[in-house]
N, C-alpha and C positions, 0 to 999 in steps of 0.2 A: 190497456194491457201491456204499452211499453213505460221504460224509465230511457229516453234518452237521453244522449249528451246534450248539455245545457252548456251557453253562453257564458262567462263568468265576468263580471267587470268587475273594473279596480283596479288597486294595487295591492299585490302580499304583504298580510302582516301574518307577525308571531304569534301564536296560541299556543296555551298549554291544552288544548280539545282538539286535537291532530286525528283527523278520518286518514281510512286508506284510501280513499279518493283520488282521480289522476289531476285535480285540482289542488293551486292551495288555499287557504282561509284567506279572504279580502277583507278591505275595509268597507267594500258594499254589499261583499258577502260573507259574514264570518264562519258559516259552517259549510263552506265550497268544498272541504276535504271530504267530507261526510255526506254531500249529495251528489258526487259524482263517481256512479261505480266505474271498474274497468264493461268494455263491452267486448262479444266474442266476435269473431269474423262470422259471418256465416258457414266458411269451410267446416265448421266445426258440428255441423248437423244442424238437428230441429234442438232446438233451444227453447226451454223453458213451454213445454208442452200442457197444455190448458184445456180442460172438459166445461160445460158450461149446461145448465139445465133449469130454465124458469120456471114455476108455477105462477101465472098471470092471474089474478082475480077482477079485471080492470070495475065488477060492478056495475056497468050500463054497455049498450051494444057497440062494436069497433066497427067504423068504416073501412079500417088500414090498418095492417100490422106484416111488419115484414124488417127482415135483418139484412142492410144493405151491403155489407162488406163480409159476411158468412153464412155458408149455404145452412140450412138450419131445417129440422122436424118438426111440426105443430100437427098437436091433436086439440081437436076443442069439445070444450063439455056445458053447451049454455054461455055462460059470458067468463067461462075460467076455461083459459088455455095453459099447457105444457109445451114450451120450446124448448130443444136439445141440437147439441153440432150437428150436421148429418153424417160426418166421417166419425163423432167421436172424442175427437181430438183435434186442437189445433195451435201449430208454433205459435207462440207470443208475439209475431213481427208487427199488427197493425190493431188498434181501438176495437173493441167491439159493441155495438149498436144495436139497440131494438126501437124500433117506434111504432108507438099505435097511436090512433086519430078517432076521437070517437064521433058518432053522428050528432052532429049539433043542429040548432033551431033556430028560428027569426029572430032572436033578442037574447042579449048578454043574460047567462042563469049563472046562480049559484048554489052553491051545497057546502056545508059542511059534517064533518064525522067526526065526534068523540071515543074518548075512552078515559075510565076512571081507574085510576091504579093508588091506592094509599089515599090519603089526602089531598091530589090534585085529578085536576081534571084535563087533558090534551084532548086539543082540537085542531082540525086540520082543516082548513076551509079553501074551498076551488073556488074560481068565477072564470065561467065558459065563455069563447066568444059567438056571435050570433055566426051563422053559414058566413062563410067566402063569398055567396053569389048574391047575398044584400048588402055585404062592404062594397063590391065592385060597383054597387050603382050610388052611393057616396059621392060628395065631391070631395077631394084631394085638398091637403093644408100646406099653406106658403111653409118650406123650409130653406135652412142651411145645412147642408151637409158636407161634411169634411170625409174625405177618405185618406185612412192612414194604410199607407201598403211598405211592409216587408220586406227589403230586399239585400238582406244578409246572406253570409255564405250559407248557411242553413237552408235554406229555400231555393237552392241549385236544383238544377234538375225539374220535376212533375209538379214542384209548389210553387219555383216562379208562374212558371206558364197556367196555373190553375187560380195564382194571384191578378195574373195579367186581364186573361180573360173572364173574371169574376170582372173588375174593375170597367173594362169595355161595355158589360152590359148594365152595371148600373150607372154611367155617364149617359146609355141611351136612355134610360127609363126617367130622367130630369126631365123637369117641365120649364116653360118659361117663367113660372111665378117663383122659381126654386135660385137658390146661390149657393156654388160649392167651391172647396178648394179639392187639391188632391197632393198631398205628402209623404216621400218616401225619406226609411231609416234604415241606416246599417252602423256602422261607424260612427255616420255620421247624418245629420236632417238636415233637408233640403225641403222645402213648399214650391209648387208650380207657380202658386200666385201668394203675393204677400198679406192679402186678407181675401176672404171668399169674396166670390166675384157673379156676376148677373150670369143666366144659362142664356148662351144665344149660339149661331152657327159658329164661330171664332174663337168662342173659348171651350166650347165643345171639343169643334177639331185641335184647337191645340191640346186639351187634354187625353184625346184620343191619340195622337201622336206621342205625347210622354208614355203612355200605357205601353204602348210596343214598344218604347226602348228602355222597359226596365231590365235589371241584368242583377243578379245577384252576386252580391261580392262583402268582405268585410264580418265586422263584427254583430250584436245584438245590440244598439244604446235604444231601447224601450222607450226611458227616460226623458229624452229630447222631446222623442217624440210626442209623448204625452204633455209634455209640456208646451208645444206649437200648436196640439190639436185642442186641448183645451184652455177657455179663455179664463173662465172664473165669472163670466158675467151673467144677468138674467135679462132677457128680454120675453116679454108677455106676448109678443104679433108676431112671433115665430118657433115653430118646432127647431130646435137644434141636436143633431144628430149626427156623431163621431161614428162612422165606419171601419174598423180596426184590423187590418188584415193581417196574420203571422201565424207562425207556428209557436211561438210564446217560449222558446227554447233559452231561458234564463232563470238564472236562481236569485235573482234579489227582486222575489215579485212585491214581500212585504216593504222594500222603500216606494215601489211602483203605484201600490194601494194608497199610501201617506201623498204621491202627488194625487191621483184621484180624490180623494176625499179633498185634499186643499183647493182643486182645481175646475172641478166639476161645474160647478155653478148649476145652470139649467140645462146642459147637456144632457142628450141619453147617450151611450155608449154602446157600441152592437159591435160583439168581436165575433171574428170568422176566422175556424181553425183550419189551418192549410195541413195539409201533409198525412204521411199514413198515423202521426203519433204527437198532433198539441200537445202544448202544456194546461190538459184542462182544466185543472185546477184553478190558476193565475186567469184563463180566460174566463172561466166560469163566475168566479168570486167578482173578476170586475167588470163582468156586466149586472151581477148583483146588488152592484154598491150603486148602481149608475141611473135606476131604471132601464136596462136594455135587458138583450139574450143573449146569447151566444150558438153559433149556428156551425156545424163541422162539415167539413168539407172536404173526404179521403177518397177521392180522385175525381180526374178531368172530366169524365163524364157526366156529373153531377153537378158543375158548374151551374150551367142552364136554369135544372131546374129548382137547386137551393135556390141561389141567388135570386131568382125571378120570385119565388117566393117569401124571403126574406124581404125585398121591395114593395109588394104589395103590402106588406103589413106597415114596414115604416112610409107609404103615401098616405096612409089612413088608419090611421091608430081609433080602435074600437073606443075607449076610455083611455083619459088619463088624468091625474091628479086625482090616483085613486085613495081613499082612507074608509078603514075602517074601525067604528066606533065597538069594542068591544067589551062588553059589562065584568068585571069580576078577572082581569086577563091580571097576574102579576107581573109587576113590572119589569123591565127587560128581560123578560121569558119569551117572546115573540120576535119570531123570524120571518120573513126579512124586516128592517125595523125601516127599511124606506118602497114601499110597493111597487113594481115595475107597470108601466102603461098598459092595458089588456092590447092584446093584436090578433088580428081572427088568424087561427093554425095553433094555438099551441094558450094552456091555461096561466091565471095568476093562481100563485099557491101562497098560504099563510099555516103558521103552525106559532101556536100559541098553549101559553100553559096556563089554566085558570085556575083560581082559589075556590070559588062557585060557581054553580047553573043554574038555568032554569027563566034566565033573560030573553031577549031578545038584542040581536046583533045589527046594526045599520051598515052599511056599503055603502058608500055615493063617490060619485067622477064628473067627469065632463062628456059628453056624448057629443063632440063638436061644441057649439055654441050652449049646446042645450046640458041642462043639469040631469044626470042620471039616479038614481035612488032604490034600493033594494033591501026589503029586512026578512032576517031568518031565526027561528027559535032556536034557541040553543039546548033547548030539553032534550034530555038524554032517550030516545030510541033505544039505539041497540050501541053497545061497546066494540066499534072496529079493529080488530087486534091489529098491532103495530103502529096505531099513530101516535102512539107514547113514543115508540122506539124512533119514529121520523120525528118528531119533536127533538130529545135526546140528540140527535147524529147535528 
């Protein structure tokens, strides 16, 4: 619900597409006049006042639902809830969040829902993951993990300190079979160690020691970063997995996506948004391109238990090297067009447009060592309204 100030790199050049912007047009940003408004002070009152009122249909039973950062009314009717502010109204100053969690089973399910509108046919298709409490009895897979953290002027104040201690407690949750580096960006990149390194008592606590002395200072160079954190390579006998910490407070996220796509390799990417107001968007989209999530994090106290959460999923990824085969789909009508790893807490989603039905769909991963396999009819039931319109968006 915010548009903050953003970062701007470059140097000004001339355009005739001049915003009223308190920026000007870059060569890394050309429309900087036009994404950057003026902002009010606070003295200036409640600013940009905001009412908010869900109709939920989630469709199967919720374990968890609840709005972390505003107090909020729920009434429930069967498996469709109505959530509203509880005051009403509320200033635009921080993101607003709804999460639900539904009850899940001993083994990765799927589902999908159609709807036919004209000549095509939209489908939406989920794969759940199995309970929490039969990942944790799982063994753990040998990784690399790289942590990229943040420490521009932007992140002064509540998001260093929620970067810092975000970072402390995944340095604890490495294992011995596990290699990490840890990299911070402002102006300018800097690496702890010059390639990832073995987990043992010494490079632990020297990582634990740089964590307490980050300090926020400087500009936003993304860029560097991304560039240090990802190598371009593939290796098969390890997870590789980029940890990305910021509040993503910059407007040249499309040269940002161009190093991603060049640079990714077999990387996943897992961005964590710090502060009361990411740039969700820029985080969102690349963890999309990446196989990762993207995980938000708007205050100190929620450290703990994102982050621990967050962890668990990347020690034991449910499925990965997921594909699926789907009959009659046309082509580049399907999103995402590269599938993220399943991880238990939170679904894969597919949205695809078909030309026909009436097939069957195949799903297959890795389940560890082992080969996973799942098929679903795609015959039409009942017509879900809106998964045209989430297709569409």
């Amino acid at each position: 619900m915010v548009v903050a100030p953003r970062y701007i790199p470059g140097a000004p050049v001339a355009s005739e597409f001049v915003g009223t912007g308190f920026a000007p047009n870059t060569d890394q940003v050309p429309d900087a006049s036009q994404i950057t408004p003026p902002v009010l002070h606070p003295s200036k009152g409640l600013i940009n006042p905001v009412s908010i009122t869900i109709d939920l249909d989630a469709g199967f039973p919720l374990a968890q639902l609840e709005s972390p950062y505003h107090k909020t009314a729920m009434k429930q009717d069967g498996h469709r809830y109505n959530i509203s502010l509880d005051d009403g109204e509320t200033p635009a100053n921080r993101d607003f969040e709804l999460m639900w969690k539904p009850e899940v089973d001993n083994a990765p399910q799927a589902a999908v829902f159609t709807e036919t509108k004209k000549d095509k046919t939209y489908a939406l298709v989920m794969l759940m993951p199995p309970s929490a409490a039969l990942q944790a009895k799982a063994k753990p897979m040998p990784r690399e993990v790289i942590f990229v953290i943040d420490t521009s002027g932007s992140m002064e104040g509540m998001s260093i300190e929620q970067a810092r201690e975000s970072l402390a407690l995944a340095l604890r949750r490495l294992t011995p079979q596990d290699r990490f580096n840890v990299i911070q960006f402002n102006s300018y990149t800097s690496k702890l160690y010059p390639d990832a390194v073995p987990v043992n008592g010494r490079t632990l606590q020297q990582a634990q020691d740089y964590a307490k002395n980050l300090r926020a200072n400087g500009g936003t160079e993304i860029a560097g970063a991304l560039d240090a954190a990802l190598i371009g390579s593939d290796n098969p006998n390890v997870i590789r997995q980029v940890v990305f910490m910021t509040d993503g407070s910059v407007g040249n996220e499309e040269e940002l996506f161009g190093i991603i796509r060049k640079k990714l390799g077999d990387s996943r990417l897992f961005t964590i948004g710090i502060g009361a107001a990411p740039n969700s968007y820029f985080m969102t989209k690349a963890a999309e391109f990446s196989h990762g999530t993207f995980t938000y994090i708007g205050k100190v106290e929620e450290v703990s238990e994102k982050m621990s959460s967050l962890f668990r999923k990347l020690e034991n990824p449910v499925l990965t090297n997921i594909s699926i085969d789907l009959p009659g789909a046309i082509k580049g009508e399907r999103w995402p067009k590269q599938l993220p790893d399943l991880y238990a807490g939170e679904p894969v989603m597919l949205s695809a447009a078909l030309k026909d039905i009436g097939a069957e769909m195949t799903l297959t991963g890795n389940n560890g060592a082992a080969k996973w396999q799942t098929k679903l009819s795609l015959a039409i039931n009942k017509n879900e309204s809106g998964v045209g319109v989430l297709w569409a968006r």
